[in-house]
C-alpha positions in Angstrom: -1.7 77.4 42.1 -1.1 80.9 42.6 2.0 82.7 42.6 3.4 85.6 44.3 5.2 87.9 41.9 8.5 90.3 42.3 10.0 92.6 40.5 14.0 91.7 40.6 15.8 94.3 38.4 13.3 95.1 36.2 12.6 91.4 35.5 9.1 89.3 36.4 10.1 86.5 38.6 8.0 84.4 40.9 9.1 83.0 44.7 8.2 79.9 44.7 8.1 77.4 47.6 10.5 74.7 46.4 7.8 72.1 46.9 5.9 70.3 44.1 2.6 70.8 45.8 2.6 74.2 47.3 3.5 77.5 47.1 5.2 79.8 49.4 6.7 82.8 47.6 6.8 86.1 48.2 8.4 89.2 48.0 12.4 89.4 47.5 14.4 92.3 47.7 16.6 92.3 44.9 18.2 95.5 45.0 35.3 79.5 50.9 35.5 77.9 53.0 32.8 77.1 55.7 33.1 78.4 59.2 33.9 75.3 61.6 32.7 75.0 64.9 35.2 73.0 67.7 34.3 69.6 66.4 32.2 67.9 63.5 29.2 66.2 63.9 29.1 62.4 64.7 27.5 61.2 61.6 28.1 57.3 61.6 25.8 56.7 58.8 27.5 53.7 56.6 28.0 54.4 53.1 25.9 52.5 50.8 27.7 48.8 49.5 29.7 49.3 46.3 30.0 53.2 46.7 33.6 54.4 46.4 34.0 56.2 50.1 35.4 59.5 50.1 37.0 62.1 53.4 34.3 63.5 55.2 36.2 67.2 54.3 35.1 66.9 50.8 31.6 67.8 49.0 31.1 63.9 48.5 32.3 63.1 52.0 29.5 65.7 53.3 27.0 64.2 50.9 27.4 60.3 52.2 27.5 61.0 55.9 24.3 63.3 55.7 22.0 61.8 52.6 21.0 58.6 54.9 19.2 61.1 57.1 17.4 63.2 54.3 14.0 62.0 53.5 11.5 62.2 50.5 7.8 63.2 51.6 4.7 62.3 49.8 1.3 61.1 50.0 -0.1 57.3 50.0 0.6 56.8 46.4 3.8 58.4 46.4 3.2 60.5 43.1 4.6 63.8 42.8 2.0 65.9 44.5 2.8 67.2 47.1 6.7 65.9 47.1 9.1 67.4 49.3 11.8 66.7 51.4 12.9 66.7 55.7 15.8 65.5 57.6 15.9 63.5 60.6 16.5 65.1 64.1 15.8 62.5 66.5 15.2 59.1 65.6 11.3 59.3 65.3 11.0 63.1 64.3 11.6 64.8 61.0 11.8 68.6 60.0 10.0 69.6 57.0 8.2 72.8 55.7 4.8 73.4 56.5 3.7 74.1 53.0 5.1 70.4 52.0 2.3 69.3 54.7 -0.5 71.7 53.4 -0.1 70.2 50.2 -1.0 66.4 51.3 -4.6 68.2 52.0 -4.9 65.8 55.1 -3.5 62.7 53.3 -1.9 60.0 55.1 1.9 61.1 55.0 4.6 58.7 54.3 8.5 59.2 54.6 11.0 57.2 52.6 14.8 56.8 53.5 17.3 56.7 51.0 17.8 52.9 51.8 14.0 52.2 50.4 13.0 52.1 53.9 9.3 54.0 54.0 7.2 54.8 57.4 3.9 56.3 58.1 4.1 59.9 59.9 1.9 62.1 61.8 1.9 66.4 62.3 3.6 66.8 66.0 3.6 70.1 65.4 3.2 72.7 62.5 3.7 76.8 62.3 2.1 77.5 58.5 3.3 81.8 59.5 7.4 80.3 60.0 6.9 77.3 57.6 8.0 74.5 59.5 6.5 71.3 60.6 7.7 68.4 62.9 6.8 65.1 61.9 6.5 62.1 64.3 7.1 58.7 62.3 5.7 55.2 63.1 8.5 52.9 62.1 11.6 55.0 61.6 14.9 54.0 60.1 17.8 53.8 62.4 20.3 56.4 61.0 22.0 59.7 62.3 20.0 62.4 63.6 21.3 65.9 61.6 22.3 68.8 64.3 21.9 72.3 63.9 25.1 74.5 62.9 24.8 78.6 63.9 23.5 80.3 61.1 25.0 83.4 62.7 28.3 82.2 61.8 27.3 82.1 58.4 29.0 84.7 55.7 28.7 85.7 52.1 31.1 83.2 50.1 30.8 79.6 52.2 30.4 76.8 50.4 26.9 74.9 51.3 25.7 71.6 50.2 21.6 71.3 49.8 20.3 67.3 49.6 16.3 66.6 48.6 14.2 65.0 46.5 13.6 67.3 43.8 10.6 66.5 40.9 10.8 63.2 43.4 14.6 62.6 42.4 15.5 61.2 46.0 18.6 61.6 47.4 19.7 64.5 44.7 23.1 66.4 45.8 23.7 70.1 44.9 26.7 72.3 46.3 26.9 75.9 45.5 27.7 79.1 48.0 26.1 81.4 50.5 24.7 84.2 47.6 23.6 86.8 50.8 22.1 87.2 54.2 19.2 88.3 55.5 16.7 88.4 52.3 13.2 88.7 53.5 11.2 86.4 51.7 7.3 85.8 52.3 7.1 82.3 54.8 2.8 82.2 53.7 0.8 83.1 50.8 -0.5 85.8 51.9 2.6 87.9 52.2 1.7 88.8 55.8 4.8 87.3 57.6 8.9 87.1 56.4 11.5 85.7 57.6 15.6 86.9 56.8 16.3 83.5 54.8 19.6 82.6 53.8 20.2 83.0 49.7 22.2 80.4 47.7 23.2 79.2 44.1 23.2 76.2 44.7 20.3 74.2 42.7 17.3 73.9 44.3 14.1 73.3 42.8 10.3 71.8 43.2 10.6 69.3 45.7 13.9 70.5 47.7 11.3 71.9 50.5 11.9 70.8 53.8 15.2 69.2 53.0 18.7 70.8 55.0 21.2 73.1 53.5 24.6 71.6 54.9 28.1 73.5 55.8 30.9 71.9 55.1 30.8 70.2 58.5 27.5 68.4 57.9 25.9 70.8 59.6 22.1 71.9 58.7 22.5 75.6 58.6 19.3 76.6 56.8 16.3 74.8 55.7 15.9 74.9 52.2 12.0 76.3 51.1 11.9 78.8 48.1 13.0 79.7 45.4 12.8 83.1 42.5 11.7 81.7 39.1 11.2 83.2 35.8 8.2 80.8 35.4 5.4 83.4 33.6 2.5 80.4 33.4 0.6 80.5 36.1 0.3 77.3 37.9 3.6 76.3 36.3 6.6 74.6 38.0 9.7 76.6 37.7 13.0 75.4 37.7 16.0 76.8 39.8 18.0 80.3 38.2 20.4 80.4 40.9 18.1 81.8 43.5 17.5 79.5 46.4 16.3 80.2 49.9 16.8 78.2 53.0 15.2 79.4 56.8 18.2 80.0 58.7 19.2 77.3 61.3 19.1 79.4 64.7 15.3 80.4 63.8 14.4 77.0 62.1 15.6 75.1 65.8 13.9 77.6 68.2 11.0 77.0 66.0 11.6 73.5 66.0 11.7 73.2 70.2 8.7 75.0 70.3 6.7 72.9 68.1 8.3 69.6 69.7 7.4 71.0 73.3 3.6 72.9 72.2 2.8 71.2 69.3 2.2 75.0 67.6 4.2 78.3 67.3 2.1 81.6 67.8 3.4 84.3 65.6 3.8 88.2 67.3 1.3 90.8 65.1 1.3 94.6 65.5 -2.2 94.9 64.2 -2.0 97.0 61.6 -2.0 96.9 57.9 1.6 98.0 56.2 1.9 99.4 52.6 4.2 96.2 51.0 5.3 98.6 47.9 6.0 101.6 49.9 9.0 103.1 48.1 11.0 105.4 50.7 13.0 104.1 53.9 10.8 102.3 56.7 7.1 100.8 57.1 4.3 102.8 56.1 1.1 101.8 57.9 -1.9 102.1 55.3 -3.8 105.3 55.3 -7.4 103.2 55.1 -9.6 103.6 57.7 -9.4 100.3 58.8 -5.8 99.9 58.5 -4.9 99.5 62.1 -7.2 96.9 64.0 -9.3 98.7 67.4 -8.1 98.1 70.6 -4.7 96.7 68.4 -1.1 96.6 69.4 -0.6 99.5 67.0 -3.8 100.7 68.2 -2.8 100.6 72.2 0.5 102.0 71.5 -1.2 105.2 69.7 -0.2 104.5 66.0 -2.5 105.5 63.4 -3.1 105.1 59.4 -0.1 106.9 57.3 2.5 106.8 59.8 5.8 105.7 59.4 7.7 103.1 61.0 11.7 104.1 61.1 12.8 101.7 64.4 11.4 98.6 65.7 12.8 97.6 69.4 16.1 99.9 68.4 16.4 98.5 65.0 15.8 100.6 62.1 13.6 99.7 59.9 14.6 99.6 55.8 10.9 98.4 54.4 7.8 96.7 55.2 8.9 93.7 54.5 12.3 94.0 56.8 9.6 94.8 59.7 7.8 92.1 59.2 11.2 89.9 59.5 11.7 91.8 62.8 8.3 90.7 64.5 9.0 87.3 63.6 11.8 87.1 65.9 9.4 87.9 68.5 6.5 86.5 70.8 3.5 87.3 71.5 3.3 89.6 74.7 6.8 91.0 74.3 6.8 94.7 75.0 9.0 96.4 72.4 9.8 100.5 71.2 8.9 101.8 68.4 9.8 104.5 66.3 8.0 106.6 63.8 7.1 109.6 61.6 3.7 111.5 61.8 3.0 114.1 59.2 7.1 114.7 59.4 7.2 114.5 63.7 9.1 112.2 64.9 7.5 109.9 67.2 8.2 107.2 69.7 6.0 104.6 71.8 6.1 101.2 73.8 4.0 98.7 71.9 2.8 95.1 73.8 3.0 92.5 70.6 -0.1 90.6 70.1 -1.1 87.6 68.3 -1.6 86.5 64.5 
């Protein structure tokens, strides 16, 4: 399996999809108390027989209500590849990453509760360039459906609680913080799309993809699906460092939606090929010839190879890789300004977004 390296402070590090049977790293730049909403979530889910019950306010209160609705993922012989990990959002639909379903290679998939309780499920809808997929199951479990908290609300410092199956350990409870915002991290293995995931120390490792990263409330506020490893053999599984990263909530449910109501999400493309190591502020389009596609977005909206993107629909623009979280957050067919530097001009245009 490949990996996508980074350089993090002058150390080699890999980002990782935190899936045993896929990978879905990428590049990283490394350069208290959870916010409540107006009520808490009505998680009902019984607490197994003969386990001590604690306050739903406390880490192990969060972990009971929410663990009956977290679900391993694997194939028909339910060996470890292609593990990972989803949470239930309606009774017969499950969120996972899309990389956990790539990894099955087409296999039957199979879901199993916490209770033993398994179930044969189906792809109601997948988008590989935001790495998500909505599973549809045949004989679901009757337990809580998780909601979806604000990840806007979400701050530097707020305690978060992340529940999978990692290495196929089902049902495994890790707590830790919100480490930083807004970290663009690759969401395919190409490197061609980002999103601005969510960073956390708490522990997750191979396996944890597709399960929810919880607030305090029981709230999913990220879906957990990378993380940055010093693993140096290729093909290896590395463990967690402290580096975790979860798809924010508010992105993951429009995504989500989407998928439930289209069955697929088409991701926005500017047409043009950016330089990923480009060193200054901003988004440097290659200087090859073929860098920006004909009769492209880029291409309609009069941008050529070598210049330099500084503002994207009236946000500026720190890399490549931050421009490429930007056109995530659009659609195909929005019309959006752009801003940019030609042989040290300064430029502006209108650009129509096209398709991936």
């Amino acid at each position: 399996m490949p990996l996508w390296a980074v350089l993090v402070t002058m150390a080699l590090v890999a980002v990782v999809s935190a899936g045993v049977g896929g990978l879905a790293g990428g590049f990283v730049r490394l350069d208290g108390e959870a916010t409540a909403s107006e009520s808490s979530p009505d998680l009902n889910n019984e607490v197994p027989s003969g386990t001590p019950s604690r306050e739903p306010d406390t880490i192990a209160g969060v972990a009971q209500r929410v663990s009956p609705s977290v679900v391993a993922i694997h194939g028909p012989d339910g060996g470890a590849s292609g593990n990972g990990s989803g949470f239930v959002i309606s009774n017969d639909r499950v969120v996972t990453n899309a990389h956990v379903v790539n990894a099955l290679n087409g296999s039957p998939i199979e879901v199993a509760y916490s209770d033993g309780h398994t179930s044969a499920a189906s792809v109601a809808g997948q988008a590989d360039s935001s790495d998500l997929a909505v599973l549809e199951l045949d004989n679901p479990n009757k337990v809580e459906a998780l909601e979806f908290g604000d990840s806007a609300d979400v701050t530097v410092g707020d305690t978060v609680v992340a529940i999978g199956a990692p290495l196929g350990l089902q049902g495994t409870v890790t707590t830790g913080i919100i480490s930083a915002v807004d970290r663009p991290v690759a969401s395919d293995e190409e490197g061609e799309t980002y999103i601005e995931a969510l960073q956390t120390d708490a522990a997750i490792n191979p396996g944890n993809s597709g399960g929810p990263l919880v607030d305090e409330e029981g709230r999913v506020i990220g879906v957990n699906t990378a993380i940055a490893t010093m693993s140096a053999a290729p093909g290896g599984q590395g463990g967690s460092i402290g580096l975790g990263f979860a798809i924010p909530s508010d992105d993951a449910e429009t995504v989500v939606d989407y998928l439930i109501s289209n069955g697929e999400d088409p991701q926005a493309d500017i047409g043009a090929e950016l330089v990923m190591q480009h060193r200054q502020q901003g988004a440097l389009i290659d200087d090859g010839h073929d860098s920006v596609d004909s009769g492209g977005p880029a291409d309609q909206a009069g941008l050529e190879p070598g210049d330099l993107i500084v503002e994207f629909d009236g946000t500026t623009v720190r890399d490549s890789p931050d421009l490429l979280s930007l056109i995530s957050d659009k659609r195909p067919g929005d019309e959006v300004s752009v801003s940019y530097e030609r042989d040290g001009v300064d430029e502006s245009t209108t650009m129509t977004l096209g398709s991936a």
